[in-house]
N, C-alpha and C positions, 0 to 999 in steps of 0.2 A: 184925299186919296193917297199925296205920301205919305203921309203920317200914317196910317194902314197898312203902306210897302214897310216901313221904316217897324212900324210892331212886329210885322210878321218874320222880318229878318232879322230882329231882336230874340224873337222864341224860337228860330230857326236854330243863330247861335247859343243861346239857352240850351237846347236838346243837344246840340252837337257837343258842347261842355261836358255834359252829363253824362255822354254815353264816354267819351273818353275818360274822363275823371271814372267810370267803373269798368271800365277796362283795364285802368292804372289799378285800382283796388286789384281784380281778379287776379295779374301778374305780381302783384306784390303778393299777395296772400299764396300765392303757388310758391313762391321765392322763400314766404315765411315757412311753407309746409316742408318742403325741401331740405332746410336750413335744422329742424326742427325733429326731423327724421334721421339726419344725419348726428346731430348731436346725443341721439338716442338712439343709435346705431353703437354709436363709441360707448354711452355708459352699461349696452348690452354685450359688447367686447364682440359685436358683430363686422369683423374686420374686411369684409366683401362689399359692403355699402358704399356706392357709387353717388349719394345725394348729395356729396359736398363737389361731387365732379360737375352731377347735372346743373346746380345750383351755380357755377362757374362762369358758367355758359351763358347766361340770362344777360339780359341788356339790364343796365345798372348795377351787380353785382357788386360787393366792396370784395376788390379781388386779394388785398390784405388778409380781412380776414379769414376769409373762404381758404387760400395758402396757407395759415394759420394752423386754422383747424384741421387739414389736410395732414401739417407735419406730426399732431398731435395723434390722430389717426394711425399714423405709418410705424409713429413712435408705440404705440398702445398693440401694434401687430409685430413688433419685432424687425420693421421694417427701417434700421438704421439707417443707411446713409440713402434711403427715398427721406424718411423725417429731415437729416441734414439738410437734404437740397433745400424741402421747404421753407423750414426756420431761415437757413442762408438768404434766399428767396425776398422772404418777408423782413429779413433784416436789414437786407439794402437798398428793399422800393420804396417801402410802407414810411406816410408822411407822419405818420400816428409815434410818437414818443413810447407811447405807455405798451403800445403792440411791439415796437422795436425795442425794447428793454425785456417784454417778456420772451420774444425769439430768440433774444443773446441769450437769456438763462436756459430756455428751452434747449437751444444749439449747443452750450455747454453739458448741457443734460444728456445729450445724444452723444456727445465728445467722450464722458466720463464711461459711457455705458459701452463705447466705440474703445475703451483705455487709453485713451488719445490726451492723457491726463495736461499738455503743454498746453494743448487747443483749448481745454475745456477751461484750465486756468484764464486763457485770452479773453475767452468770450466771458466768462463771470464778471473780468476786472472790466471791459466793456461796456457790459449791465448799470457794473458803478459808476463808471465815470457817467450816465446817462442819467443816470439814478442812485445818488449816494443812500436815497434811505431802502433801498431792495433789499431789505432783512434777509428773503431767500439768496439769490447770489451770493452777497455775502457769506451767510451758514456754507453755502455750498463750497465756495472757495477757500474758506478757512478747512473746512474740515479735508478739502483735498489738500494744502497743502500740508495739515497736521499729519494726516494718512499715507500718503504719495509722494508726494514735490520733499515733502523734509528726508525723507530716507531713501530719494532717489542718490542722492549726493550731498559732501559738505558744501560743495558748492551754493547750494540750495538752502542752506542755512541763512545765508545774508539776504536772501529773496522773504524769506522767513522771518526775518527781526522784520521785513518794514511791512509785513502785509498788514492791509486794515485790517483795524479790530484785535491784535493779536492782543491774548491775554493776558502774557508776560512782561511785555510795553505797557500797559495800561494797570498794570497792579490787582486783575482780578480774573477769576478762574473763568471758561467760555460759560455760557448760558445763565451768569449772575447778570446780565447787561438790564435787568428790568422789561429787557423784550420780547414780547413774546413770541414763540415758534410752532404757531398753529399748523396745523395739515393742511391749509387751504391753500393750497399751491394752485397759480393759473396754469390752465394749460397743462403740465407734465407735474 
């Protein structure tokens, strides 16, 4: 007879398992639809899309990159310094290396587009110190100082001789480096 009690409360917790374990499915799968809406929102340049807010909101969210994609969003609507905040955001909570490297170039990216050319230099050189191989920041910083930072002042010249990668320092012309500079930019 307990052996009987002891099954029955066995497939008690069994069914009870079950139904939470597809309750967790249903919630993620709304989380994934959400997530999935929003990001095809952005490559429809439908700049009113609220799915990366709702999606926010949810218990468990990785609120990194939900921020993320958020600043990428605001950035894709012209919405400069709402993108700032977010990148800024993600750049100082997010435990992820690889996500706080691309919000410094991101953050730069909003910097250069903001003409905040000082800023955008910070956060590029940033990127590198986190990440010496980010072929993008890098491109992006050299080409601002070539563009910008050198003809702001002579001053700017000596910032110039040491930047990485310069092509005068190293004995060859920019884009001989062997590396490639694909379009595939994350993010921005």
């Amino acid at each position: 007879m307990f052996t009987l009690r002891m099954k029955y409360a066995l497939y008690g917790l069994l069914f009870l398992g079950g139904l939470a374990s597809l309750a967790f499915a249903s919630y993620q799968q709304h989380y994934s639809r959400l997530i999935t809406t929003g990001h095809r929102a952005v490559a429809e340049q439908r700049f009113d899309s609220r799915d990366y807010e709702r999606a926010s909101q949810l218990w468990l969210a990785s609120q990194d990159r939900l921020s993320f994609n958020r600043g990428v969003l605001a950035y894709k609507a012209q919405n400069l310094p709402r993108a700032a905040q977010f990148f800024r955001q993600v750049s100082q909570d997010t435990t992820s290396a690889a996500l706080r490297v691309q919000a410094l170039h991101n953050l730069g990216m909003v910097m250069v587009a903001l003409k905040e050319a000082q800023g955008a230099a910070h956060m590029f050189k940033e990127a590198l110190r986190l990440n010496p191989e980010d072929m993008r920041s890098k491109f992006h910083l050299e080409r601002l100082y070539h563009f910008v930072l050198q003809s702001q002042s002579k001053s700017s010249e000596a910032s110039v001789q040491q930047a990485p990668g310069n092509a005068k320092k190293q004995g060859q012309q920019p884009g001989q480096d062997g590396q490639g500079r694909g379009s595939a930019d994350k993010g921005i």
